[in-house]
VOVEXLUM-514772 format. One record per residue (C-alpha): residue number from 1; x, y, z. Coordinates in Angstrom, 1 decimal. Layout:
<atoms>
(NUM, (X, Y, Z)),
...
</atoms>
This chain:
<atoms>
(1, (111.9, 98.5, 119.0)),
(2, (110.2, 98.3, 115.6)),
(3, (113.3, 97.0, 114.4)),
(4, (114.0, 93.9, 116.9)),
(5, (110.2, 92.8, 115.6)),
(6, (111.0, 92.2, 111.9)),
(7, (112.1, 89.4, 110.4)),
(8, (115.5, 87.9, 109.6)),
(9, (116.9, 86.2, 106.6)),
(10, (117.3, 83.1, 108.4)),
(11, (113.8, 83.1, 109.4)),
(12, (112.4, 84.3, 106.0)),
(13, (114.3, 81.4, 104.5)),
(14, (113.0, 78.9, 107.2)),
(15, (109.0, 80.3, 106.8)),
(16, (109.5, 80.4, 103.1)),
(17, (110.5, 76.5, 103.2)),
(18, (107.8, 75.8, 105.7)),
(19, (105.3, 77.2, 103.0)),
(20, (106.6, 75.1, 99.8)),
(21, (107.2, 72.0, 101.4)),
(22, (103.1, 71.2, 101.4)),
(23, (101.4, 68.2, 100.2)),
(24, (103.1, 68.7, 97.1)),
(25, (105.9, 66.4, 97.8)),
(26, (103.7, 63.6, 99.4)),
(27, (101.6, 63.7, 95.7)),
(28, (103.7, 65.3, 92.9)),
(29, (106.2, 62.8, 92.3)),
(30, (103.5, 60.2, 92.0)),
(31, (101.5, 62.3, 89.8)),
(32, (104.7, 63.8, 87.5)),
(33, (105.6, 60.4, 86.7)),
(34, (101.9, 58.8, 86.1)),
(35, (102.0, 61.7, 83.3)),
(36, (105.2, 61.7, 82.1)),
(37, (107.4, 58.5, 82.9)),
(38, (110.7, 59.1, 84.1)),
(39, (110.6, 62.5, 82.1)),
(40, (108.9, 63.8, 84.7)),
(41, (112.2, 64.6, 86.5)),
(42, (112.5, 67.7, 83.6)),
(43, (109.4, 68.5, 84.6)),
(44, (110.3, 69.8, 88.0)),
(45, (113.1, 71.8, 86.6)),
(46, (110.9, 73.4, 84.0)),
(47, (108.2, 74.4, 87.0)),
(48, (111.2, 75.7, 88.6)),
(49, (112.6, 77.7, 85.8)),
(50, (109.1, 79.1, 85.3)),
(51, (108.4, 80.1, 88.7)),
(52, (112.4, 81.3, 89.1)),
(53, (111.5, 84.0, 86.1)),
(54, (108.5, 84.7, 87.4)),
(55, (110.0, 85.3, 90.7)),
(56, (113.0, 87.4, 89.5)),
(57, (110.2, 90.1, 88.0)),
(58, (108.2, 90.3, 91.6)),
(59, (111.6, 90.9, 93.8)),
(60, (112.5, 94.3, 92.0)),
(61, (108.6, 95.1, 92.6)),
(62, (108.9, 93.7, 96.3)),
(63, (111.7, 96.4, 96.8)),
(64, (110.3, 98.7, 95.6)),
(65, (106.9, 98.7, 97.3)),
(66, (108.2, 96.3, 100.5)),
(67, (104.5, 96.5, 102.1)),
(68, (102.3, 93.4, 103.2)),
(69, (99.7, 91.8, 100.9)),
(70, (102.1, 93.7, 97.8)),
(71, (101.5, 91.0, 95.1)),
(72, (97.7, 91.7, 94.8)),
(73, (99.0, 95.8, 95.0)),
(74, (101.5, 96.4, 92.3)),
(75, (99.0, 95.8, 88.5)),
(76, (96.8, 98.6, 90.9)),
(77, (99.5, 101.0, 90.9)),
(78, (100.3, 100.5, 87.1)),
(79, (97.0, 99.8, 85.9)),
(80, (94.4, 101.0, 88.1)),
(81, (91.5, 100.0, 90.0)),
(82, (90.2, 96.8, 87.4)),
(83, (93.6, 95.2, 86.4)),
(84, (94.4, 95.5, 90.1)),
(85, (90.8, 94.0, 91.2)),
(86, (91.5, 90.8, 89.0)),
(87, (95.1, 90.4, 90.0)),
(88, (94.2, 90.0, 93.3)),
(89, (91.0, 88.2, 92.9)),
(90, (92.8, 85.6, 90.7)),
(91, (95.7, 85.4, 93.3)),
(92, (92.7, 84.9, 96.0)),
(93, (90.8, 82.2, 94.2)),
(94, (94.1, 80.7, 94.1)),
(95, (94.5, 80.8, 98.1)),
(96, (90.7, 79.7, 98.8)),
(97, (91.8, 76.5, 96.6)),
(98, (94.8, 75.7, 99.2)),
(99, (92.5, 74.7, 101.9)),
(100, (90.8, 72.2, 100.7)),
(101, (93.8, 71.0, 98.5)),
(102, (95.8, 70.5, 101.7)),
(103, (92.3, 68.8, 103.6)),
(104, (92.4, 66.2, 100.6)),
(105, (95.7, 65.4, 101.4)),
(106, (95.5, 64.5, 104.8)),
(107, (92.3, 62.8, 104.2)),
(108, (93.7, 60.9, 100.6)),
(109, (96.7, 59.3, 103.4)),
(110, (94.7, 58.8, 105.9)),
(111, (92.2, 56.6, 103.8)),
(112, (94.8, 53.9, 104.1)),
(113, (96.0, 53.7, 107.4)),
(114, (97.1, 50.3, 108.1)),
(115, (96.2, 49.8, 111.8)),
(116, (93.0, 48.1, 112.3)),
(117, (91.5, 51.1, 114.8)),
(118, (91.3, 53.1, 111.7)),
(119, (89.2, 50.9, 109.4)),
(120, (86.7, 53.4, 109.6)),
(121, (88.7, 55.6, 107.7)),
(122, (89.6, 53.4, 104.8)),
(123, (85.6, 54.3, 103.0)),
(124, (87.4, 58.3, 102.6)),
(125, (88.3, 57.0, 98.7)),
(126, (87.3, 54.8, 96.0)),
(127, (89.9, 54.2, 93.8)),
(128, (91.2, 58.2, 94.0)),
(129, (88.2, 59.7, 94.3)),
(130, (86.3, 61.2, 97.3)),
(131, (83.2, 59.5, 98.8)),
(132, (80.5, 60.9, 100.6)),
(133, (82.5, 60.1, 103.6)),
(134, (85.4, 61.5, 102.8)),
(135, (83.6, 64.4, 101.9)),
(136, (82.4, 65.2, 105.1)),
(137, (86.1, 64.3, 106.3)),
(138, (87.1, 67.2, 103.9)),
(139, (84.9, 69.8, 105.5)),
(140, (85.6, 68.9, 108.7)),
(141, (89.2, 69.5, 108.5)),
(142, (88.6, 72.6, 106.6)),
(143, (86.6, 73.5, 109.8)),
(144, (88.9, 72.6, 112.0)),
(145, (91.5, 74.9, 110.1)),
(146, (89.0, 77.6, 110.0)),
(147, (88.1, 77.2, 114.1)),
(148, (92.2, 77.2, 115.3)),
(149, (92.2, 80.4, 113.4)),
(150, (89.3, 82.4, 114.5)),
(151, (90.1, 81.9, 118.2)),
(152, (94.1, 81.9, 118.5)),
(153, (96.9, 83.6, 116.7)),
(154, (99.4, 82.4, 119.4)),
(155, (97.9, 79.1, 118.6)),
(156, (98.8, 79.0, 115.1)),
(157, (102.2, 80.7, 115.8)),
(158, (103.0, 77.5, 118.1)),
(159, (101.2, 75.1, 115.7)),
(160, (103.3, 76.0, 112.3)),
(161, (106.3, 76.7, 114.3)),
(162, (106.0, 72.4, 115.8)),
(163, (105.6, 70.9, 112.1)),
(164, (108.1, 72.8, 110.7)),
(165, (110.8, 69.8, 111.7)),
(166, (108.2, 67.2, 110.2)),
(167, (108.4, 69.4, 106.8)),
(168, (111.9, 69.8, 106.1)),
(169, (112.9, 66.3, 108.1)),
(170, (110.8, 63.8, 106.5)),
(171, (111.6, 64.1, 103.2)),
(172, (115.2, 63.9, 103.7)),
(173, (114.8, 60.7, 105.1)),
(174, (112.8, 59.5, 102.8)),
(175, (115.7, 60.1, 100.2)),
(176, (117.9, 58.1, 102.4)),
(177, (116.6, 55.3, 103.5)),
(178, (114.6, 54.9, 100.0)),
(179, (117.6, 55.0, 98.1)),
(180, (119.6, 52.5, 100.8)),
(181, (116.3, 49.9, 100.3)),
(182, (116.1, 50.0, 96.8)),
(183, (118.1, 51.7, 94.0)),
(184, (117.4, 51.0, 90.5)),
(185, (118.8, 53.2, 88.2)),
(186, (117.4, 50.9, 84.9)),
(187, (114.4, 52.8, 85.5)),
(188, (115.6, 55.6, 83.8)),
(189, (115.8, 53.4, 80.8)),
(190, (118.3, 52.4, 78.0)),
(191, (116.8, 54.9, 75.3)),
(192, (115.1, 58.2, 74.5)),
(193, (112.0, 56.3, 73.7)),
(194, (112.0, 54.5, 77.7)),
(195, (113.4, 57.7, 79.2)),
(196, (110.0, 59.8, 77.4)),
(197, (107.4, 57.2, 77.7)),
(198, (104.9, 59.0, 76.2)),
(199, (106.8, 62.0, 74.2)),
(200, (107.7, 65.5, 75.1)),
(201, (104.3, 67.4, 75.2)),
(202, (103.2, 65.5, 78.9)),
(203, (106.8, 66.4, 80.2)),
(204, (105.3, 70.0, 80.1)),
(205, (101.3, 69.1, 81.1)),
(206, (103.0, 67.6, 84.3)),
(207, (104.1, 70.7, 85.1)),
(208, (101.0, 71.9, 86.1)),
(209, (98.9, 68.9, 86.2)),
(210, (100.9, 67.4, 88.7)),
(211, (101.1, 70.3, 91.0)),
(212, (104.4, 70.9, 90.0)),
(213, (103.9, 74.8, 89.8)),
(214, (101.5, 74.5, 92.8)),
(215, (105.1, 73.1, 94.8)),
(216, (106.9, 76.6, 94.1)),
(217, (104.2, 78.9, 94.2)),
(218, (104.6, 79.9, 97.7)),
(219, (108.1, 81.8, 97.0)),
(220, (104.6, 84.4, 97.2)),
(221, (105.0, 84.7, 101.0)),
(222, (108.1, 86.4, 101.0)),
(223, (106.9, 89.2, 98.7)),
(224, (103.5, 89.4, 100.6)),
(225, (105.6, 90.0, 104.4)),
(226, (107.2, 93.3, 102.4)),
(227, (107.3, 95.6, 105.5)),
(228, (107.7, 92.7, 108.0)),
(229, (111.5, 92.2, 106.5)),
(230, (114.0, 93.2, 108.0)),
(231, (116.6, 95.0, 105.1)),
(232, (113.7, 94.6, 102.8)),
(233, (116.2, 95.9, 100.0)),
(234, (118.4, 93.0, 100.2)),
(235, (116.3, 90.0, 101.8)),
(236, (113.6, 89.8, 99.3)),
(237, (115.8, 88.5, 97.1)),
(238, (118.2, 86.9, 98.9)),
(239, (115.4, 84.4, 101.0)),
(240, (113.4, 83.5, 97.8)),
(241, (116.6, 83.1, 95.7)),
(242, (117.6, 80.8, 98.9)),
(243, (114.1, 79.1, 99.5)),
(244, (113.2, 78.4, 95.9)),
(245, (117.1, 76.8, 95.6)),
(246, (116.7, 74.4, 98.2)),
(247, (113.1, 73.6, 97.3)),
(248, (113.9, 73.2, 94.0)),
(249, (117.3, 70.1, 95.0)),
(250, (114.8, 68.6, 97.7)),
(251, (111.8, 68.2, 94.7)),
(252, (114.5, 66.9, 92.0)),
(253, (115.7, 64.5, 94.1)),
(254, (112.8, 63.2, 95.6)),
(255, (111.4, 62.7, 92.1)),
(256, (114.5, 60.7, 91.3)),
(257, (114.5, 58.7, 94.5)),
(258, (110.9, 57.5, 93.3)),
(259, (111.6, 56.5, 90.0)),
(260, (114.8, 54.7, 91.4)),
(261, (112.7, 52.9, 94.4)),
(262, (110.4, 51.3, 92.2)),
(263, (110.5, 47.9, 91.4)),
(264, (111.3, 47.5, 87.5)),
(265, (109.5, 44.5, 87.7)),
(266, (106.5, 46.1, 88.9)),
(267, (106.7, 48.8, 86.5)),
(268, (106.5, 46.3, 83.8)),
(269, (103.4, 44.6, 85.4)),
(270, (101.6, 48.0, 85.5)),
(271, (103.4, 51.1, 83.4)),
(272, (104.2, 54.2, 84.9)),
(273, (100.4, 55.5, 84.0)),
(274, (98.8, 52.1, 85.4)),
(275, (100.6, 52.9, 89.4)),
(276, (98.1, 53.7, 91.5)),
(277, (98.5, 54.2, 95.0)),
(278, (96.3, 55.7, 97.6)),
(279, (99.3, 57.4, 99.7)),
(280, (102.1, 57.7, 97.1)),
(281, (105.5, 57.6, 99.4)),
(282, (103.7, 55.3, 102.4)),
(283, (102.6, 52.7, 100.1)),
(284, (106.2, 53.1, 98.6)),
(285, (107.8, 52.4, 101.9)),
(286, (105.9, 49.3, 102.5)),
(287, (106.7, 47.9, 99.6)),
(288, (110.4, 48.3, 99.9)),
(289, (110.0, 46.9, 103.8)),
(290, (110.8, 50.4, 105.3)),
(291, (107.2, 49.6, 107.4)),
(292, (108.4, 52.1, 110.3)),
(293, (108.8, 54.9, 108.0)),
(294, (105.3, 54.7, 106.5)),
(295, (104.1, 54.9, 109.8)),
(296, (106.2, 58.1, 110.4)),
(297, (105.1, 59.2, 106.8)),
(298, (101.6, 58.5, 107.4)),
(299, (101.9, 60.7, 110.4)),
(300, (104.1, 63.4, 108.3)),
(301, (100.6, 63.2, 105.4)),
(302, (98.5, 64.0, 108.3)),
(303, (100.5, 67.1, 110.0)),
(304, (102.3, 68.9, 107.3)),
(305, (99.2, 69.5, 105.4)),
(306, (97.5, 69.9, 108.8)),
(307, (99.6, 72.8, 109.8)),
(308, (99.5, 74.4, 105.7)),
(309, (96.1, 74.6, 105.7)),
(310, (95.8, 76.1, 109.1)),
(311, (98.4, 78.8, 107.9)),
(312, (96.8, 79.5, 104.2)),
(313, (92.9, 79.8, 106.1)),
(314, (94.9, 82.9, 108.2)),
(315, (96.3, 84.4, 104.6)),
(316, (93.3, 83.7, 102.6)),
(317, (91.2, 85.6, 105.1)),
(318, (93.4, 88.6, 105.5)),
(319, (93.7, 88.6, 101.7)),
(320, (90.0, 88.9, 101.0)),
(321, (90.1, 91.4, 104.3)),
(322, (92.2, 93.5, 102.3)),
(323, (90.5, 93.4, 99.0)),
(324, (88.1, 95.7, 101.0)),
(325, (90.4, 98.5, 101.3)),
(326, (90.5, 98.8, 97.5)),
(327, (86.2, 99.7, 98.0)),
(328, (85.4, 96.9, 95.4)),
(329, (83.9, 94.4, 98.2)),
(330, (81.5, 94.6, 100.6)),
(331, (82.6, 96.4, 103.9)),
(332, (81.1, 93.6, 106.3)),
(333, (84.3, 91.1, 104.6)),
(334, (87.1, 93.7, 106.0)),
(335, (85.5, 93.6, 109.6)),
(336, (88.4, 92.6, 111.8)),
(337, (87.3, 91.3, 115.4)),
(338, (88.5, 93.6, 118.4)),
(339, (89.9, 91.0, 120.7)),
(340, (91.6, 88.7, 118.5)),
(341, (92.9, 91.0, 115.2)),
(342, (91.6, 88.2, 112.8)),
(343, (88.3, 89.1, 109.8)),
(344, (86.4, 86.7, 111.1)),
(345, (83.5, 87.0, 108.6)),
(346, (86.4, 87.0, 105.7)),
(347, (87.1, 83.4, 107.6)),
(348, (84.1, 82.1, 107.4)),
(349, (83.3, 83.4, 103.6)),
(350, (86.1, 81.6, 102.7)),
(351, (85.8, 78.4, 104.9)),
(352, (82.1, 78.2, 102.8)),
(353, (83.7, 78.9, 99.0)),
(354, (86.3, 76.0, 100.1)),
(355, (84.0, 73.5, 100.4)),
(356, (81.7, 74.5, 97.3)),
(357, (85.4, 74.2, 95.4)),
(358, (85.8, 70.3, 96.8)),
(359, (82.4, 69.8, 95.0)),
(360, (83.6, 71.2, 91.9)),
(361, (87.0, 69.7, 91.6)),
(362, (86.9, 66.6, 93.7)),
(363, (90.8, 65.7, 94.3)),
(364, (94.0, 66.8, 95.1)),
(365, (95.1, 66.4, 91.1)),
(366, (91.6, 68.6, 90.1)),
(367, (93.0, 71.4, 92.9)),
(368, (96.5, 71.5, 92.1)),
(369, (95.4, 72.7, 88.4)),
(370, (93.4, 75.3, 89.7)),
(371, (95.9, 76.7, 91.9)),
(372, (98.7, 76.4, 89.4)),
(373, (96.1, 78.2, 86.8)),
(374, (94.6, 81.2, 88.7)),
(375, (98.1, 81.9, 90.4)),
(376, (99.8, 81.6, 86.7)),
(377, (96.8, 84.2, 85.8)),
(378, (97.5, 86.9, 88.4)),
(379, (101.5, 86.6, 87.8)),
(380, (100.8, 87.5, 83.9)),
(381, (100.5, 90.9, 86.0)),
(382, (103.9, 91.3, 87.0)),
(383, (106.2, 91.3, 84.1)),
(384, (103.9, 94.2, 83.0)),
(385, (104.1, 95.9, 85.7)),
(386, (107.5, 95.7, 86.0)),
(387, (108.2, 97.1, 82.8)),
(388, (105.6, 99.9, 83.0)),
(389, (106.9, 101.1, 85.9)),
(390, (110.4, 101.2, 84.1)),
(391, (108.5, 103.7, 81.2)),
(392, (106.6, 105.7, 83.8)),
(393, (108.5, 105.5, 87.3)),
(394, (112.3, 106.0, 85.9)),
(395, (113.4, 108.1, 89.0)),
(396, (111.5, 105.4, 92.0)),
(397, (114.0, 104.3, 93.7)),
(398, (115.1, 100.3, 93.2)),
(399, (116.9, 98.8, 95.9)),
(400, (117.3, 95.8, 93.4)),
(401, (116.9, 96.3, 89.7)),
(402, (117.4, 93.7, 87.8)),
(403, (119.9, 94.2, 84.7)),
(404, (117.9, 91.4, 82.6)),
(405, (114.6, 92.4, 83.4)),
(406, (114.0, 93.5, 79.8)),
(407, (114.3, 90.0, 78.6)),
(408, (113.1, 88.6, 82.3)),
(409, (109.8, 90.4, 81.8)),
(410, (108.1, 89.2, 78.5)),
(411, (110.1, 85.6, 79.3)),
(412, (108.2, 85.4, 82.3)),
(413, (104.9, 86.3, 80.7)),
(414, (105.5, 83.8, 78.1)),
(415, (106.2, 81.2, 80.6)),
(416, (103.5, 81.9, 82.8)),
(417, (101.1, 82.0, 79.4)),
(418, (102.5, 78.2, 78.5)),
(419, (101.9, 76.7, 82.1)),
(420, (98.6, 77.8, 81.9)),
(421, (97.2, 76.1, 78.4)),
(422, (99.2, 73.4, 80.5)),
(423, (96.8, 72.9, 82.7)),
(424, (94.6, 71.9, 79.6)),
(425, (91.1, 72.2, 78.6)),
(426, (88.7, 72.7, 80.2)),
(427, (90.2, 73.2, 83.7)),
(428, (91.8, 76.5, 82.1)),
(429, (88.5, 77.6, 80.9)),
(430, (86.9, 76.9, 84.7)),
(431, (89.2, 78.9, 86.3)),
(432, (88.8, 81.7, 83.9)),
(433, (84.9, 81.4, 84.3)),
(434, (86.0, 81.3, 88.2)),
(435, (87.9, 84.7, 87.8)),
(436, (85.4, 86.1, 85.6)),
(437, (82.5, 85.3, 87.9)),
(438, (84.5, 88.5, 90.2)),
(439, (83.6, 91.2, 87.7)),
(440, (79.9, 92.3, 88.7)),
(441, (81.7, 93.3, 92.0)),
(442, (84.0, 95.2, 90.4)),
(443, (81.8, 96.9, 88.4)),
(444, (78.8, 97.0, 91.2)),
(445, (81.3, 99.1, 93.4)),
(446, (82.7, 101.2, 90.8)),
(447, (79.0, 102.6, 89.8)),
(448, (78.6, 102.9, 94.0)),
(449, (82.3, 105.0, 93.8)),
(450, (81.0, 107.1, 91.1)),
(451, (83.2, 105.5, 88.4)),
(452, (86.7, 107.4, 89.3)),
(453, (88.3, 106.8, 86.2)),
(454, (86.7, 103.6, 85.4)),
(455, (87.3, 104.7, 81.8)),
(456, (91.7, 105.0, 82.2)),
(457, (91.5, 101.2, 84.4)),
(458, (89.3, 99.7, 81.7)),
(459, (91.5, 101.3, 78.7)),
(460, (94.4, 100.0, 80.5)),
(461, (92.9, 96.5, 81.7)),
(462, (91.9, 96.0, 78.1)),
(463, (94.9, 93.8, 77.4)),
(464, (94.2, 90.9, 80.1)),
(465, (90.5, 91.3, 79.4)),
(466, (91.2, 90.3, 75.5)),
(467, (93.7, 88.0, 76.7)),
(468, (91.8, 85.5, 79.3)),
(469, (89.1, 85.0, 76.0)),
(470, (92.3, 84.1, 73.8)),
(471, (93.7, 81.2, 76.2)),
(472, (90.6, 80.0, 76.3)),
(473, (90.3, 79.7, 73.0)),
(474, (93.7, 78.0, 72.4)),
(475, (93.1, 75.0, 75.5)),
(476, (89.8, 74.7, 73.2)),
(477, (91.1, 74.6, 69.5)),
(478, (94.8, 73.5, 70.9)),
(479, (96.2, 70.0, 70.2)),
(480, (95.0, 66.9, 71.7)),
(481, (97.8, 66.5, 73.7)),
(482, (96.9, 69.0, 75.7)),
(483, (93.1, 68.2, 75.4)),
(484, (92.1, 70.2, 72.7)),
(485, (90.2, 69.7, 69.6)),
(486, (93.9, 69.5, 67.8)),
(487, (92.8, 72.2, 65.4)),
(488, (96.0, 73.6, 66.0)),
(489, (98.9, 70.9, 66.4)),
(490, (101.2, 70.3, 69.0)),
(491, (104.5, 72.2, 68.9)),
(492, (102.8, 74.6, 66.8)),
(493, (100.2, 75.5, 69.8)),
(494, (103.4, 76.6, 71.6)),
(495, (104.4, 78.9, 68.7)),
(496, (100.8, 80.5, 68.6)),
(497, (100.8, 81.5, 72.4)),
(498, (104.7, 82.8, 72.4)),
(499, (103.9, 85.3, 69.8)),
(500, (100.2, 85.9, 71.4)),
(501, (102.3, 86.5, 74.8)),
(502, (104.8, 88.9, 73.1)),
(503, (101.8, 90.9, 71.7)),
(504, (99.5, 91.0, 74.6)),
(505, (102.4, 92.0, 76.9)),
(506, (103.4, 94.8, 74.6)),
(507, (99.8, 95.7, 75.2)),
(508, (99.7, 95.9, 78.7)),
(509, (102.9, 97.8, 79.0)),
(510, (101.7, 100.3, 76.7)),
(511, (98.5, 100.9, 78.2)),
(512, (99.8, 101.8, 81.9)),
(513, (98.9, 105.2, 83.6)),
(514, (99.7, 107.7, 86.7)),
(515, (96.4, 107.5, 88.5)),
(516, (96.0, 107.7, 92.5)),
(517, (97.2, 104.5, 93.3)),
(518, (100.5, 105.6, 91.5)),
(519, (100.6, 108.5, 93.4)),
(520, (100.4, 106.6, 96.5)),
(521, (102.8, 104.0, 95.7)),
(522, (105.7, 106.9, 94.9)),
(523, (104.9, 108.1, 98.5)),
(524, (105.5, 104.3, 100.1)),
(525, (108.7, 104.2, 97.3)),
(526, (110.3, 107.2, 99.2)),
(527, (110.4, 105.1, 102.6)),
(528, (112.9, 102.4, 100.4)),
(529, (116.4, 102.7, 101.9)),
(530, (119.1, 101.9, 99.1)),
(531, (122.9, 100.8, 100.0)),
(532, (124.2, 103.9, 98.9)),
(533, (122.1, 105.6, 101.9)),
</atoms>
């Protein structure tokens, strides 16, 4: 019976898509562009190459430990009780971020709706940023995400399952009928100099200023189902190598069909940083005629965001629920109600911190970065983990072990190192300070526990504790092209944090131990069934 409940590839695939195809597609292209001119096209293939590496490191650790809520387990089991605290309170400052993000979004299209019944809407913006107005719109959608989930699980189910069409449909069309209205491949341009606009170094900012890695970054909900997968061993990997492939086609080409829609004559009148529109692809269609499909689009802005931000409330919640179990948060969080299953308290903590995170960072761009940046954080985790448990778990059994996960590894932290000082200064320093701000818990609860071992976790945290000072101090000192004081100039900030990377990483690997959580995760390892079995 146990069995017929799990999930399927195809359906791993199919909730996988449902989760990256957010309100990154309705803004990112926009965005991309805005930053990096028709370049911007590289940039998606760079987010996906980052997040692809990044990926390839989690699906061995998925394997091995296939349990739910694994990516804020597996620095724990390597590392210990601090590393593993700060993994997953990076990862869950990361998931509180997504509610509003996706409450901006429907309220940033909605803003413009053409029909004269909804005039009342149009006072949400002024000129890309939130009013008062559209700040209480903001909360009330993150309400109303909050409210469908603390009554109804069958609710949701229905709910997510109903947009799911809108998700995957939409933008498809949009590709077609965009590219029958108006094709101009002159946009592009005749030389390097009109293909990069504005040089090299924005082609990678875009990447996580525009929300680029926010687009991909949900390949996390396949690791995070673990024990809900059915052939754990060999769907992991399979459903994210699938997902994050399709997702990664649909985002090329959408970025190409808006470069191509655009008018070159209106590209002249305003330059690819001067385009401003309030809803990105519905302002689009309008101006290429298609007025039917900016209706459908303007309904599409409202319910796929609608529906993600419903979904992320549940995960965010059970997230900070499960935090609790580690005993470095108060108990009252991992309540879970009797009748319903659901941490309601968790739900409402985090419905609260969503709305003091609007007031900080005020629009959809703002959000995107802090997302991208405390997600990039927590990953820096897994390539050491990965390799630690290659030093001190050589006989764990790895349904999938990855023959080039000993250049994977310190590639991935590299990568995930660069997209961060991507996110320039000072949003990378914020969401440091954000992640910081978790460490009186920590150590609040581990004077309450008696300080078990507090000494190996800190000796072994060490690394990422010296590192998150360091990237801070590169966004600051970096060059200006990233927003720095150009003390150090751009290429030569890249060289400083590739060699950083390699030495911090070498840190972190060195410094891993066999503590309980170890002990525990060999116990959950013996439950993995290989092919040869």
């Amino acid at each position: 019976m146990k069995e017929q409940k799990k999930i399927g590839l195809f359906q791993i695939v199919m909730l996988a898509l449902g989760a990256l195809i957010g309100s990154g597609w309705l803004f990112g292209s926009w965005e991309a562009t805005k930053v990096a001119g028709p370049a911007a096209i590289i940039s998606w293939v760079i987010g996906a190459i980052v997040i692809g590496v990044i990926a390839y490191n989690y699906v061995e650790l998925g394997t091995m430990f296939p349990q739910s809520g694994g990516m804020s387990k597996y620095a724990q089991i390597t590392h210990g009780s601090l590393l593993g605290f700060m993994a997953a309170w990076a990862n869950w400052v990361s998931l509180i971020a997504l509610i509003p993000i996706e409450a901006i979004a429907a309220v940033q299209y909605m803003s413009s709706w053409p029909w004269s019944w909804a005039s009342w809407t149009h006072g949400f913006f002024n000129n890309t940023k939130l009013t008062v107005t559209g700040y209480v719109a903001v909360i009330i959608f993150i309400l109303i995400f909050t409210l469908l989930n603390y009554w109804s699980v069958n609710l949701l189910t229905r709910f997510t399952s109903f947009i799911s069409v809108f998700k995957i449909g939409i933008p498809v069309l949009v590709i077609v009928m965009f590219t029958m209205s108006g094709f101009h491949p002159e946009n592009y341009g005749q030389s390097i100099s009109e293909f990069m606009p504005y040089g090299t170094a924005p082609i990678f900012a875009a990447t996580t200023v525009a929300g680029i890695i926010f687009s991909f970054n949900a390949f996390q909900t396949v690791i995070n189902m673990g024990s809900e997968i059915k052939k754990p061993e060999r769907n992991i990997g399979l459903g994210i190598a699938i997902s994050l492939g399709i997702t990664t086609v649909l985002y090329v080409v959408l970025q190409s069909t808006y470069i191509t829609s655009l008018d070159p004559a209106f590209i002249a009148e305003h330059g690819w940083h001067g385009i401003n529109f309030q809803s990105p692809f519905a302002d689009l269609a309008t101006l290429l005629g298609l007025h039917w499909l900016s209706v459908l689009l303007y309904m599409d802005a409202f319910v796929s965001p609608f529906g993600t931000g419903v979904s992320f409330a549940a995960t965010a919640s059970r997230t900070l629920a499960a935090m609790v179990s580690n005993n470095h948060m108060p108990k009252f969080l991992g309540k879970i109600n009797d009748q319903y299953g659901i941490p309601r308290i968790a739900m409402a903590v985090n419905a609260i911190l969503s709305v003091i995170l609007v007031l900080i960072f005020p629009s959809w761009t703002a959000l995107a970065s802090v997302i991208s940046t405390s997600t990039l954080i927590a990953y820096l985790t897994g390539p050491v983990s990965v390799m630690s448990l290659r030093k001190d778990g050589k006989d764990l059994r790895r349904p999938f072990k990855g023959k080039l996960m000993p250049v994977m590894a310190p590639l991935a932290f590299i990568l995930a190192s660069l997209a961060t000082y991507w996110a320039m200064f000072p949003t990378t320093l914020e969401v440091i300070v954000v992640i910081i701000l978790g460490l009186p818990f920590y150590f609040f609860y581990e004077k309450k526990l008696g300080y078990p071992n507090t000494k190996k976790a800190f000796k072994s945290s060490a690394w990422m504790l010296a590192y998150l000072p360091f990237i801070s101090l590169i966004s600051y000192i970096g060059s200006h092209e990233f927003n720095g004081l150009n003390w150090i100039h751009y290429p030569w900030d890249f060289v400083v944090i590739i060699i950083a990377s390699l030495f911090f990483y070498n840190w972190g690997v060195r410094t891993s131990f066999q503590g309980r959580y170890f002990n525990e995760a060999v116990e959950l390892n013996k439950t993995v069934v290989l092919e040869d079995d």
